[in-house]
C-alpha positions as CSV (number, residue, x, y, z in Angstrom):
1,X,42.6,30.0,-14.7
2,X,39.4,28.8,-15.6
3,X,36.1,29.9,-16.8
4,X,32.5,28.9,-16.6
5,X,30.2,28.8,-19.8
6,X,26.4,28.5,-19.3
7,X,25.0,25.9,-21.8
8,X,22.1,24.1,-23.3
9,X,21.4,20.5,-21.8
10,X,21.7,18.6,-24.9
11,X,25.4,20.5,-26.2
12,X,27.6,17.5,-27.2
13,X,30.4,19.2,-25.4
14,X,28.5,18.5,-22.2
15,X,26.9,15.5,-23.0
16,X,30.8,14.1,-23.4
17,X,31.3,15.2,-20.4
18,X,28.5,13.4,-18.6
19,X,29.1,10.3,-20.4
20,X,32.6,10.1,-18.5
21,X,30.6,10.8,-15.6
22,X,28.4,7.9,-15.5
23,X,30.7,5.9,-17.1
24,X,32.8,6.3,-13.7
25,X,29.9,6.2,-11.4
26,X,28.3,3.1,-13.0
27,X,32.4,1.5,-12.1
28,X,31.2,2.3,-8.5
29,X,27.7,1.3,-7.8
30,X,25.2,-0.9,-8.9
31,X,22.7,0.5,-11.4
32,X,19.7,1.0,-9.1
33,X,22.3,3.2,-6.6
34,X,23.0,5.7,-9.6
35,X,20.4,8.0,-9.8
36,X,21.6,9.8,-12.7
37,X,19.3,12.7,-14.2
38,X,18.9,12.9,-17.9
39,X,19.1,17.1,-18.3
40,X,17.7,17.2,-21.7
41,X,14.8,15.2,-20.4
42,X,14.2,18.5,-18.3
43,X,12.2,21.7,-19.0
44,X,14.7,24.7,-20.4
45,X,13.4,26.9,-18.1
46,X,13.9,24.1,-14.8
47,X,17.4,23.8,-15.6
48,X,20.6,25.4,-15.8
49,X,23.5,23.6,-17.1
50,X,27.6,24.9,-17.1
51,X,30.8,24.1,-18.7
52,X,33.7,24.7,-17.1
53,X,37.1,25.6,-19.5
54,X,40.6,25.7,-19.2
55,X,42.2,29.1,-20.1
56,X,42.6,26.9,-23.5
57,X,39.4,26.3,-23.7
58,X,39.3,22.4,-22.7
59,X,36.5,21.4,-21.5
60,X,37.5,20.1,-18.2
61,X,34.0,20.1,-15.8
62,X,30.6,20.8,-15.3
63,X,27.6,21.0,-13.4
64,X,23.9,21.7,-13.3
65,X,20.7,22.9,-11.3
66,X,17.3,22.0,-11.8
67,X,15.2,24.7,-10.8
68,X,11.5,23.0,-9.7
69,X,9.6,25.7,-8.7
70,X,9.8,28.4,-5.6
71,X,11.2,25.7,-3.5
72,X,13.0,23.3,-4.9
73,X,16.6,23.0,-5.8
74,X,19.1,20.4,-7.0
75,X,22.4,20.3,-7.9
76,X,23.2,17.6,-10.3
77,X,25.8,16.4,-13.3
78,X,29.1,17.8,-11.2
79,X,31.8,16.6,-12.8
80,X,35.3,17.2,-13.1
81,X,37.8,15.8,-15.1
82,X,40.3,13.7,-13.1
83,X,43.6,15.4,-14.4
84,X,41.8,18.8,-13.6
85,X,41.0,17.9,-10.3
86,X,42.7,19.6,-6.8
87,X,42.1,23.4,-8.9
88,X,39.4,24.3,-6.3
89,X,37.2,24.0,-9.5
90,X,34.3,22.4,-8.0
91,X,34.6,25.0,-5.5
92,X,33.9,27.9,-8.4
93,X,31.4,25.3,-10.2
94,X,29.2,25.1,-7.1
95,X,29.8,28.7,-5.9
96,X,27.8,29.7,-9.9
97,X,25.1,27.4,-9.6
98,X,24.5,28.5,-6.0
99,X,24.3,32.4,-7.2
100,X,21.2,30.8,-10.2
101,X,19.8,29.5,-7.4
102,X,19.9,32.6,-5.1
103,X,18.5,34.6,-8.5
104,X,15.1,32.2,-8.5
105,X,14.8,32.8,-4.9
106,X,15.2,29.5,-3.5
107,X,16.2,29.0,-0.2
108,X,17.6,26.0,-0.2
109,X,19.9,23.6,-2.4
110,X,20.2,20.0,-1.9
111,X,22.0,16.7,-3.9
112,X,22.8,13.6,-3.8
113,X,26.0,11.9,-4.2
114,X,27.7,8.3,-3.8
115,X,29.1,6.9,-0.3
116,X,32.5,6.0,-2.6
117,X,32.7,9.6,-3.8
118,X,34.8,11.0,-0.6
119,X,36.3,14.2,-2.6
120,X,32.8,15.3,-3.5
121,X,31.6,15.0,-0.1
122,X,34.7,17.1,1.1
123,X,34.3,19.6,-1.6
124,X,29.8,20.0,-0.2
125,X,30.7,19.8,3.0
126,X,33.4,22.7,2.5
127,X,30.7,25.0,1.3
128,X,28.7,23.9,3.9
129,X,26.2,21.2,2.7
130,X,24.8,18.9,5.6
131,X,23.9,15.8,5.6
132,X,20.6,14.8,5.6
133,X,17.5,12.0,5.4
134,X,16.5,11.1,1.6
135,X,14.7,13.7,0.3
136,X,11.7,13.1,-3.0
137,X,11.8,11.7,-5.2
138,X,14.9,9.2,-3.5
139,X,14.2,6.5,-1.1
140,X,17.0,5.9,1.5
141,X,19.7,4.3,0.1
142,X,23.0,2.8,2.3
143,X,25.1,3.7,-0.9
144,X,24.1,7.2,-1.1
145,X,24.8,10.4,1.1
146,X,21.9,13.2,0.8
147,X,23.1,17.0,2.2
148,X,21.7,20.6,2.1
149,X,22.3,24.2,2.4
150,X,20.3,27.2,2.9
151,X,20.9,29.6,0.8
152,X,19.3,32.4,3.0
């Protein structure tokens, strides 16, 4: 059982977590392929950030939207922990910040992952991402996979 726990951009707890994140992604791809997204460099009201806990309260995931205006949606920051991986977490993760998205009206999500990152683009295309052209503020990139969903 898990849980998810809204929180600020710049709580340490999630900042840890990112800090694993891109310490794993910058192990995969060269520095200009990781477009990483600094949340607390976001407006509070463009962004919504989660933790995701084990029933002890381990922090074990998380994951983020930034919410830019009536059209414009990304999910960013989703992370889980690799011994907390295969819990259909990223499932439940992505399933909460669709529903923020769905509550600012947008009609569509969309992200950007890594080409090495084949569980992630498993887990999107479950919950039916697509794959897509590079979308602003990206340029194509042969390392990175770009997908969307309409939300409506």
């Amino acid at each position: 059982m898990f849980y998810l726990e809204p929180t600020p951009a710049n709580h340490p707890e999630l900042q840890q977590l990112i800090t694993e994140l891109d310490n794993w992604q910058n192990a995969l791809y060269p520095a200009d392929s990781c477009h990483s997204l600094d949340l607390q460099a976001q407006p509070e009201a463009h962004i919504y950030c989660l933790i995701a806990r084990s029933e002890q309260g381990e922090r074990v995931g998380c994951g983020a939207v930034v919410l830019e205006g009536e059209n414009k949606g990304e999910i960013k920051r989703m992370y889980i922990r690799p011994a907390w991986r295969g819990h259909k977490l990223g499932e439940k993760i992505l399933a909460c910040l669709e529903d923020v998205a769905r509550q600012h009206s947008l009609p569509w999500l969309r992200l950007e992952t890594g080409i090495h990152q084949h569980a992630a683009i498993r887990l999107y295309q479950n919950c039916q991402f697509e794959i897509r052209e590079a979308f602003a503020p990206y340029q194509p990139d042969p390392l990175s996979v770009f997908m969307e969903k309409a939300l409506v």
